[in-house]
Wavefront OBJ file of the C-alpha trace (Angstrom):
o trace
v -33.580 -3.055 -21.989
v -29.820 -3.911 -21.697
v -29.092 -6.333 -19.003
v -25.833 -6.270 -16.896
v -23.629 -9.631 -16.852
v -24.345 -11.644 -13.808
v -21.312 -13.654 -12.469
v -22.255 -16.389 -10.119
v -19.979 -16.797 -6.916
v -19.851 -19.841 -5.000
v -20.368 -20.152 -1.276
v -19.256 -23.583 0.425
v -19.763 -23.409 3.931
v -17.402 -20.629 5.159
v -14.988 -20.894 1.616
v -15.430 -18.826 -1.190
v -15.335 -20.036 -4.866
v -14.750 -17.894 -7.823
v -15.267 -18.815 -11.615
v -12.246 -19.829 -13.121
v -11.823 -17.334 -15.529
v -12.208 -15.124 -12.547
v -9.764 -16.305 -10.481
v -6.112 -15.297 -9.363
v -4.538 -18.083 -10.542
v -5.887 -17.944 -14.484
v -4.277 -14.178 -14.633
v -1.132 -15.894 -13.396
v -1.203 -18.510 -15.672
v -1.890 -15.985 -18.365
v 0.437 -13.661 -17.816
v 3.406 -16.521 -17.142
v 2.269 -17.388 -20.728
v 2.583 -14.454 -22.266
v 5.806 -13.601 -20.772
v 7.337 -16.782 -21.885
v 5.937 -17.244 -25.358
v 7.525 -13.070 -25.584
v 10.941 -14.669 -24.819
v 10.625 -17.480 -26.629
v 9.533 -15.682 -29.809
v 11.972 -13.580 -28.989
v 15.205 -16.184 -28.619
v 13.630 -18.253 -31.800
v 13.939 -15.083 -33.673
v 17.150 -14.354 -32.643
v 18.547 -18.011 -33.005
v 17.042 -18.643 -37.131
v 19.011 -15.142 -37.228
v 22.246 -16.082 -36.238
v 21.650 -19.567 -37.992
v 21.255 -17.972 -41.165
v 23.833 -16.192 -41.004
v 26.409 -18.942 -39.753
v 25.228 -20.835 -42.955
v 26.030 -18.103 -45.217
v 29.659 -18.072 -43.791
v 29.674 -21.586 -43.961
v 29.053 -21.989 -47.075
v 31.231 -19.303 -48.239
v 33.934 -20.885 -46.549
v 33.612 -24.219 -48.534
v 34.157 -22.861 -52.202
v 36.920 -20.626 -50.548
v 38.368 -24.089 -49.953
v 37.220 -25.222 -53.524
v 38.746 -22.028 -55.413
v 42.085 -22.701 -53.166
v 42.439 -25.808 -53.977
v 41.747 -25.261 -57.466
v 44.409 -22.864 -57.339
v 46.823 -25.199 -56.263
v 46.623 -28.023 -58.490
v 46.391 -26.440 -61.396
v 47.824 -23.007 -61.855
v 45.699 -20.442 -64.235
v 45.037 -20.820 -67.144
v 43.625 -24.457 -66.410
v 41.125 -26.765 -68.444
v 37.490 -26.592 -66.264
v 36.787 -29.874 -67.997
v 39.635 -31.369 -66.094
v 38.955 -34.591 -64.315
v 40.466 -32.768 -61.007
v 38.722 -29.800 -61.242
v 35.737 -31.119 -62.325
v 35.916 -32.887 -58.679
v 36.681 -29.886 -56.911
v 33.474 -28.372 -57.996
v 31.683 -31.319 -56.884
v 32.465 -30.290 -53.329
v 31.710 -26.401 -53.709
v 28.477 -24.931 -52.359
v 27.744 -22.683 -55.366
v 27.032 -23.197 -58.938
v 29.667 -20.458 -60.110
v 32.385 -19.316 -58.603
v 35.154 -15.399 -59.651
v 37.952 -15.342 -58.484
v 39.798 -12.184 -58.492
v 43.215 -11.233 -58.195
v 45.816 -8.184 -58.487
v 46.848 -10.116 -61.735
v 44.427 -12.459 -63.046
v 40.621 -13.268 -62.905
v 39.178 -16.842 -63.715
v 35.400 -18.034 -63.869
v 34.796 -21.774 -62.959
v 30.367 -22.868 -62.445
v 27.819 -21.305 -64.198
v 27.438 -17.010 -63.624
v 24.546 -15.495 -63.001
v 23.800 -12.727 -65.348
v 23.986 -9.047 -63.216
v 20.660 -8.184 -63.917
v 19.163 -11.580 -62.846
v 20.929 -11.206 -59.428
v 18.398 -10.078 -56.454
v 20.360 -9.732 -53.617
v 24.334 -9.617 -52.590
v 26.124 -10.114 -49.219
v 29.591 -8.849 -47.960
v 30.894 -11.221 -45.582
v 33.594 -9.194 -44.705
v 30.856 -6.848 -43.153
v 28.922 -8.195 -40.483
v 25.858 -6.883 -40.240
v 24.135 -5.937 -37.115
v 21.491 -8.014 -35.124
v 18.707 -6.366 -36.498
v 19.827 -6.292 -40.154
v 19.978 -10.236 -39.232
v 16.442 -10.637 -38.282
v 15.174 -8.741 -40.960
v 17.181 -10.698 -43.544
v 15.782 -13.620 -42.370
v 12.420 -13.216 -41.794
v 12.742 -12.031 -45.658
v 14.301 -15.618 -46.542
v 11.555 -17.301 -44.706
v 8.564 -15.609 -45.980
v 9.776 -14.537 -49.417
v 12.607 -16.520 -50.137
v 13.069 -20.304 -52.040
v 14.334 -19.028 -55.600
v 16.191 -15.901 -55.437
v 19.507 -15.779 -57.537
v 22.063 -14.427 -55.031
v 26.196 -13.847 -54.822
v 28.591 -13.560 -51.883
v 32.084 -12.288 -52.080
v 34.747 -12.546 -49.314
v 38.534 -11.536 -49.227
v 40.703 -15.249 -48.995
v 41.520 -15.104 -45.366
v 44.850 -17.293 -46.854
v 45.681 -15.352 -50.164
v 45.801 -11.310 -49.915
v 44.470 -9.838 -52.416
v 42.201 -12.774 -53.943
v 38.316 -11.844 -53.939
v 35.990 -15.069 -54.103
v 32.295 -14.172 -55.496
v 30.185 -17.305 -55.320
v 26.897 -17.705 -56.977
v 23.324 -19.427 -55.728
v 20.360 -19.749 -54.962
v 18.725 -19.812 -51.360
v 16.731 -22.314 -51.536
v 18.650 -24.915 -50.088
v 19.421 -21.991 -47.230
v 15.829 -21.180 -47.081
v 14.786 -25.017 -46.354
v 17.642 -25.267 -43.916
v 16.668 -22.132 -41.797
v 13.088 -23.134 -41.712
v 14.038 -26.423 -41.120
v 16.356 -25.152 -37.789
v 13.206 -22.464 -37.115
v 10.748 -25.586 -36.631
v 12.731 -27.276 -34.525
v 13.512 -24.628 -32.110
v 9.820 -24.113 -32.206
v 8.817 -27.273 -30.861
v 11.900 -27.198 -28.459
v 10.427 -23.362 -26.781
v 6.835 -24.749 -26.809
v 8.511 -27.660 -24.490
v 10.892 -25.892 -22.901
v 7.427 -22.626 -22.281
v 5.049 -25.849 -21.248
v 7.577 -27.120 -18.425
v 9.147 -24.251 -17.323
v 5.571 -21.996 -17.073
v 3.752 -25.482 -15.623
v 6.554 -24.999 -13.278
v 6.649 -21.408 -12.273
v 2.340 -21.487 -12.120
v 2.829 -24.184 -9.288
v 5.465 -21.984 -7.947
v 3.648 -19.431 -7.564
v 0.425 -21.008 -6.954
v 1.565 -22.418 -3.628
v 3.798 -18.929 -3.011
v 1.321 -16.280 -3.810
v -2.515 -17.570 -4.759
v -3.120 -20.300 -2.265
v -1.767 -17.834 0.985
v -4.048 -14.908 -0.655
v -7.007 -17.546 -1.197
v -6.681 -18.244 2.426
v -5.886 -15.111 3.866
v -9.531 -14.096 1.533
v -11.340 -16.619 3.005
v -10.772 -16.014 6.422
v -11.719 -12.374 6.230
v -14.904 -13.183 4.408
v -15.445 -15.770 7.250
v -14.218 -13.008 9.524
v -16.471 -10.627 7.937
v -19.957 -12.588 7.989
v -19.425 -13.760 11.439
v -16.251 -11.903 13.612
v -17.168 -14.211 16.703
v -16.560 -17.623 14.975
v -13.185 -18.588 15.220
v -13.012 -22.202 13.722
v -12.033 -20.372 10.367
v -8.849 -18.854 11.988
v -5.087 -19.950 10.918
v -2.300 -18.375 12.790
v 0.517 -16.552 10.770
v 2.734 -19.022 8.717
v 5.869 -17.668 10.179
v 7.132 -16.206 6.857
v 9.906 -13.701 6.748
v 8.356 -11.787 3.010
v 5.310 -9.330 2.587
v 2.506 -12.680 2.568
v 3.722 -12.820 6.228
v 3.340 -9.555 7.468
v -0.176 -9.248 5.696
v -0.746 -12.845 7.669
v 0.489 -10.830 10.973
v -1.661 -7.770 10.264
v -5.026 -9.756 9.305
v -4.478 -11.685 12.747
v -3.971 -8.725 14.547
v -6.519 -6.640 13.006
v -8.837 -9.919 14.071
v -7.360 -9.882 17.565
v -7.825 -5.638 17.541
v -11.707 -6.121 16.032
v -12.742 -9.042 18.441
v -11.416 -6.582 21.551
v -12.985 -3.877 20.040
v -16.529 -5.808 19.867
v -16.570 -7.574 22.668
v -15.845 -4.432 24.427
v -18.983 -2.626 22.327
v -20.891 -5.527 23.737
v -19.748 -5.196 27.133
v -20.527 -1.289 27.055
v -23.927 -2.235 25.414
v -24.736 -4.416 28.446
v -23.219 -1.591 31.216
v -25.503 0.489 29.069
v -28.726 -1.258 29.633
v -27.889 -1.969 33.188
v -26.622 1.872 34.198
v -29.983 2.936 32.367
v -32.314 0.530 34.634
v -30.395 1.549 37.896
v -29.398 5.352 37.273
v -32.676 6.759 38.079
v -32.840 5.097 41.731
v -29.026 5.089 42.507
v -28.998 8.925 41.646
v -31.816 9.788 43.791
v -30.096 7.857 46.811
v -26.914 9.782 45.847
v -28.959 12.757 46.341
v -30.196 12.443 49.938
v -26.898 11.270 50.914
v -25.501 14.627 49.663
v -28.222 16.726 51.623
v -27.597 14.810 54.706
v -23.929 15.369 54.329
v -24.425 19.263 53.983
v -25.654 18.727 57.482
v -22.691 17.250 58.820
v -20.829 20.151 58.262
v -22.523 22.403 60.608
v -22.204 19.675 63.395
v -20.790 20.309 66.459
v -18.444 17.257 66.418
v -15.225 18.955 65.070
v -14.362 15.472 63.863
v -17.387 15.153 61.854
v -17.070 18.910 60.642
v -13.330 17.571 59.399
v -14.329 14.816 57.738
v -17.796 15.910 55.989
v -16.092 17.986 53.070
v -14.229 14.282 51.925
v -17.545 12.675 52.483
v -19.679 15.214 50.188
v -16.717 15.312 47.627
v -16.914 11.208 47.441
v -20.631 11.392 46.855
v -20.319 14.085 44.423
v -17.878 11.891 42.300
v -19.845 9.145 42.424
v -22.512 11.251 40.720
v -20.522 12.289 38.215
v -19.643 9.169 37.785
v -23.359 7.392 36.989
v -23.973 10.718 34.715
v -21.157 10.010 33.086
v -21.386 6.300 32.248
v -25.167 6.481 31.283
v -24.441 9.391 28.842
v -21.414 7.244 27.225
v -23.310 4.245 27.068
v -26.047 5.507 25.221
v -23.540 6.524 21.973
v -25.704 9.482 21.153
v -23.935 11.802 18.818
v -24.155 15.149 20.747
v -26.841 17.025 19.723
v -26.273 20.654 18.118
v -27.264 23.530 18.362
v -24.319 26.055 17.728
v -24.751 30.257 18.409
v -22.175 33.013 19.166
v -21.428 33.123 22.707
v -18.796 35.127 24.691
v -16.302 32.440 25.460
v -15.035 34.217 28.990
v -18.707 34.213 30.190
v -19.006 30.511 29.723
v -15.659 29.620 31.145
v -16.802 31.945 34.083
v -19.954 29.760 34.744
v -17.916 26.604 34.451
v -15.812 27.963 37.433
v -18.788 28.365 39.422
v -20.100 25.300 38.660
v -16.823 23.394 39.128
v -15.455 24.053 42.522
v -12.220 22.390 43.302
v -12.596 19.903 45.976
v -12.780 21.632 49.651
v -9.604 19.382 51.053
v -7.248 21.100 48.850
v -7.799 24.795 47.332
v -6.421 25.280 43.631
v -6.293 28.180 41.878
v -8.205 28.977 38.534
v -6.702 31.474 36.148
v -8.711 32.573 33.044
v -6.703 34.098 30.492
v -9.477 35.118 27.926
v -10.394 38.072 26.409
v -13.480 39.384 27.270
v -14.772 40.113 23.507
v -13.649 36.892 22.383
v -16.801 35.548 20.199
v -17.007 31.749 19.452
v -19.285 29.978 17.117
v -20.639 26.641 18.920
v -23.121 24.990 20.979
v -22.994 26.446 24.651
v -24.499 23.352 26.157
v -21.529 20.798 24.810
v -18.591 23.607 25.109
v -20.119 24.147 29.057
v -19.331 19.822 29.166
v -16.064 20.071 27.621
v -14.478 23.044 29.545
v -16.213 21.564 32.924
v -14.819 17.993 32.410
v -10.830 19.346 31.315
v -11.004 21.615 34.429
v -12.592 18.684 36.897
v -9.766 16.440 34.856
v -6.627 19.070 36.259
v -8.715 19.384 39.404
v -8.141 15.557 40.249
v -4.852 15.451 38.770
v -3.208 17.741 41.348
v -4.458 15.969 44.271
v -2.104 17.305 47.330
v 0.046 19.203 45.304
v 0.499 22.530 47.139
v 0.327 25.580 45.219
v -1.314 23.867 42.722
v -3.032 26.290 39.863
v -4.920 25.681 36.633
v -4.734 28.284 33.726
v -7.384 28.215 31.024
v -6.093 30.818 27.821
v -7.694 30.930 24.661
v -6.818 33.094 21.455
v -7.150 32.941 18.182
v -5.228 30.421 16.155
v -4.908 29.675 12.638
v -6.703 27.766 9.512
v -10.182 29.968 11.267
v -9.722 28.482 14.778
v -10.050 29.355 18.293
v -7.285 27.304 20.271
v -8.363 26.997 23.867
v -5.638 26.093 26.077
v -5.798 23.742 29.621
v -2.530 24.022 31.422
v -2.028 22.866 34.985
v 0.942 22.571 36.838
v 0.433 18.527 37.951
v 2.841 15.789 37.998
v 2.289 14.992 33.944
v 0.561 11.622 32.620
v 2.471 8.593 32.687
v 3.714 7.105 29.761
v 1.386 3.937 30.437
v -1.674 6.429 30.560
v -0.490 7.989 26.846
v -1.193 5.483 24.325
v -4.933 5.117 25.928
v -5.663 8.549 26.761
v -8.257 9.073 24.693
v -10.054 6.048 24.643
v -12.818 5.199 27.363
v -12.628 3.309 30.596
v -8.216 2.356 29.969
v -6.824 5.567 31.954
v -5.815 4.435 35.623
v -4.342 7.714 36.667
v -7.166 8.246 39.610
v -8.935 6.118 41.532
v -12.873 6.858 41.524
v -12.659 8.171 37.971
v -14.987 6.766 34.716
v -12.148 7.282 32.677
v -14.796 9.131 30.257
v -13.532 12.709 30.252
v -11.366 12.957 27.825
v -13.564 10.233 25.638
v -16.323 12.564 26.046
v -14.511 16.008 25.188
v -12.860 14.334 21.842
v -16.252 13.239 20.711
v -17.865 16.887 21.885
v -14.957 18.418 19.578
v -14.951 16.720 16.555
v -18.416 16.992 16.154
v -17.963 20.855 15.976
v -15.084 19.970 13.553
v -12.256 20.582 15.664
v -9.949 18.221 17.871
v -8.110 18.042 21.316
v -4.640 17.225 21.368
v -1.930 17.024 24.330
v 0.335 19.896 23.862
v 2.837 18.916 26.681
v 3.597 16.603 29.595
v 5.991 16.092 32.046
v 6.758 16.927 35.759
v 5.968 20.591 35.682
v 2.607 20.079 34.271
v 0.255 19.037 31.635
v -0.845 21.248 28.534
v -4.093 20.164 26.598
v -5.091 22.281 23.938
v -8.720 22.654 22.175
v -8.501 23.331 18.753
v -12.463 24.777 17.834
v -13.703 25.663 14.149
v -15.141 29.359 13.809
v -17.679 30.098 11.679
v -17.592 33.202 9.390
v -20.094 35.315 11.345
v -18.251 34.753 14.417
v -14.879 35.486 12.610
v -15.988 38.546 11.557
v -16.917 39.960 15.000
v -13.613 39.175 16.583
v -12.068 40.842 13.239
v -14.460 44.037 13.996
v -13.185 43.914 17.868
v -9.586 43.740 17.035
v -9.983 46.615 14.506
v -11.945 48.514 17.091
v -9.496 47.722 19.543
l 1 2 3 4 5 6 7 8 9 10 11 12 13 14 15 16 17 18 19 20 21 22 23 24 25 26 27 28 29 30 31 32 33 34 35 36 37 38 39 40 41 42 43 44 45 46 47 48 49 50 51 52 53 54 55 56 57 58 59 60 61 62 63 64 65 66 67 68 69 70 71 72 73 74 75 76 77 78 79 80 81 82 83 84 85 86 87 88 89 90 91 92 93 94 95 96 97 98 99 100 101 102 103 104 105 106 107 108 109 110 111 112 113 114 115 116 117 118 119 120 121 122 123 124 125 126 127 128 129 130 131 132 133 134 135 136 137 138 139 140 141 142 143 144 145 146 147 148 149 150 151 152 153 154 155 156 157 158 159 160 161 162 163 164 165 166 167 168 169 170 171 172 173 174 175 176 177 178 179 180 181 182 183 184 185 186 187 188 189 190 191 192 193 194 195 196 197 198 199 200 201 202 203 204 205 206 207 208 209 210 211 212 213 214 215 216 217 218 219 220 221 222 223 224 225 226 227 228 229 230 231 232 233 234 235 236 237 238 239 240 241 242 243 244 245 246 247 248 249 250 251 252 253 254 255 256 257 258 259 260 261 262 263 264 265 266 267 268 269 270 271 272 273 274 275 276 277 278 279 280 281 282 283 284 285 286 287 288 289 290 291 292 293 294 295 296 297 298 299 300 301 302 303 304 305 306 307 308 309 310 311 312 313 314 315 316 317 318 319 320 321 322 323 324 325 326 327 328 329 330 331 332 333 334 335 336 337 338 339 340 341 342 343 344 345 346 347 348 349 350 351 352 353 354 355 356 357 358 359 360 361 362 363 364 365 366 367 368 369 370 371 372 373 374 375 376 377 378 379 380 381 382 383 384 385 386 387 388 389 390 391 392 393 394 395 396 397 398 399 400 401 402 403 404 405 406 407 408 409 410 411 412 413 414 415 416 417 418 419 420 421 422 423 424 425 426 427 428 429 430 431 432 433 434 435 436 437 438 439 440 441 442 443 444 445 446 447 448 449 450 451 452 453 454 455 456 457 458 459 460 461 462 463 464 465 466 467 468 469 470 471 472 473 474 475 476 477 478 479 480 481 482 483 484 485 486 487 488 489 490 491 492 493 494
């Protein structure tokens, strides 16, 4: 049986070692090399290219010279066994030299046969860069005795043509000579300059990363230990801001756990304490009831802000143990006439006796929803109790709960009241649980425990509105198909 490739990792105290050739910094080095030695190849090419090239019109240009000269001191027809001219062709390039003109033609060297010639260049056409590489990558690899001729027009005597025959093998020996040594100069010039740019980068890009990856496996095996922490560097470029964003998310994560940890412990402690400090919340609610049949009207006055405090504070312990725990709600979803429900959530929910507020119910009353009762009965109740405390002494206060059906097979359930809005320090935090501050005596768990209750049935609670002339919540609740189907038959019906 085939065995996968194991690759060993490292692990020195709270650092993190990788094998080389798995590392950041070879892939650097690799790809700096591979970018250089491109250029390189690609400016050595170039330069034996234009080399070549300049040594063809160099050497074209010295039996120009030759054949002028020629010209001069002894005007055609002239003895090629001359003493003087036999000097002249000591200096010229090629073995043979034509010269045409309008009136004459003379031979001086020795002249290649046609046939035996292999290749011919026009040096009064330049040809392009690429003909240039080609031509001498061709005299490199398969060049050293080729019988060749150039032919120029005399820059200094119109109508003179100057065809010089050679070999290239002397041009051959000097390219490859020039190709060697700009060889060894790019395999300096790649060594320092990519030794260079790997440091560069090394101590711009792979030792920040290296750190910034060791601190988050630190940070991920143990989030409490802070020796491993670095603050941000302070740079301005993207290293920085990922520097600023792994601190913060450390700062964020730390909150976040020692506030898990803290809820963990109010947990345990609610849970050992609930049972007894319920019951005494209990008798001290009957014996209030009393109170308001005494015969002390200041007793009678006071009694409904009495039973209303102990009432909260009942809530309140119910509340707290039921967060605490972190049980995801437990489902149990049916059809049930949405106005019904909202109607026993009314009776259940009084508003509080020192100040009457007015409940509107804007549902119709063969609207069908697909849900669990039970957890819909907690959500409705706490966004009602919510508006309830949020209009304390408000007169003509009112709360309106409407519901139709929405889109994307939804039943939006709106919670509009007509209080003084939530502040814009309560927004950023008014979803999470125990950071709202808008009433005293609250658990801040209401609209923690609603968002959970909804998104388990799929949906989501969003603020609609807010402001001075009232708040708008709205409860955005997934409908099955069955369910759909009923409110389709109603509205047909209808």
């Amino acid at each position: 049986m085939a065995m996968g490739r194991k690759i060993s990792v490292q692990r020195t105290g709270n650092r993190t070692r990788y094998p080389f050739f798995r590392s950041l910094k070879l892939k650097i080095i690799l790809l700096v090399v591979a970018i250089l030695v491109c250029v390189e190849l690609a400016v050595l090419v170039w330069s034996v290219a234009i080399y070549r090239y300049e040594r063809l019109e160099r050497h074209m240009s010295q039996d120009m010279l030759v054949a002028d000269a020629i010209a001069i001191i002894r005007p055609w027809p002239f003895d090629v066994a001359a003493p003087e001219v036999q000097n002249l062709l000591m200096q010229a390039r090629s073995g043979g030299m034509i010269v045409r003109s309008e009136d004459a033609e003379w031979t001086v060297g020795r002249i290649f046969a046609r046939s035996q010639i292999e290749d011919t260049f026009n040096l009064d056409d330049p040809p392009s860069i690429a003909t240039k590489v080609i031509d001498a990558l061709d005299l490199i690899f398969n060049g050293g005795q080729r019988q060749i001729v150039l032919f120029q027009n005399s820059p200094v005597r119109p109508g003179w043509v100057v065809e010089a025959f050679t070999t290239d093998e002397e041009l051959r020996r000097q390219t490859l000579r020039h190709a060697i040594d700009m060889a060894v100069v790019s395999v300096l010039i790649t060594l320092l300059l990519g030794w260079t740019l790997v440091l560069t980068l090394d101590e711009l890009i792979v030792k920040p990363l290296g750190r910034i990856a060791r601190e988050v496996t630190a940070f991920h095996a143990d989030p409490e230990d802070e020796s491993t922490d670095h603050p941000p560097s302070g740079r301005t470029d993207e290293i920085g801001d990922l520097e600023k964003a792994v601190d913060e998310m450390r700062t964020e994560v730390r909150r976040s756990l020692r506030q898990q940890t803290r809820l963990a412990t109010l947990g345990a402690a609610v849970s050992r304490v609930n049972h007894d400090l319920r019951n005494m919340l209990s008798t001290a609610v009957l014996l209030s009831d009393s109170l308001e049949h005494s015969q002390d009207p200041d007793v009678r006055r006071v009694a409904p802000r009495l039973i209303d405090s102990l009432e909260r504070a009942t809530r309140l312990c119910i509340d707290v143990l039921r967060f605490a725990r972190d049980e995801k709600p437990r489902m149990v979803e049916t059809d049930f006439s949405l106005l019904r429900l909202a109607q026993e959530v009314d009776d259940a929910t009084p508003p509080p006796r020192a100040r009457p507020i007015q409940l509107y119910l804007e549902i119709a009353g063969d609207l069908v929803v697909h849900g669990d009762r039970d957890q819909m009965f907690r959500v409705l109740q706490n966004m009602i109790r919510n508006a309830y405390e949020a209009l304390a002494d408000r007169p003509d206060s009112w709360v309106r709960l409407r519901a139709r059906r929405g889109d994307s097979q939804q039943v939006w359930i709106d919670v509009c009241d007509n209080g003084p809005g939530v502040s814009d320090g309560t927004l950023q935090w008014l979803f999470h649980p125990f950071r709202t501050k808008e009433k005293l005596g609250g658990s801040g768990l209401g609209l923690a425990i609603v968002r959970e209750i909804m998104r388990a049935h799929g949906g989501e609670i969003e603020l609609l509105e807010t402001g001075p002339g009232g708040t708008t919540f709205r409860l955005k609740l997934p409908q099955r198909e069955p369910a759909l189907q009923r409110m389709g038959q109603r509205e047909n019906a209808a």
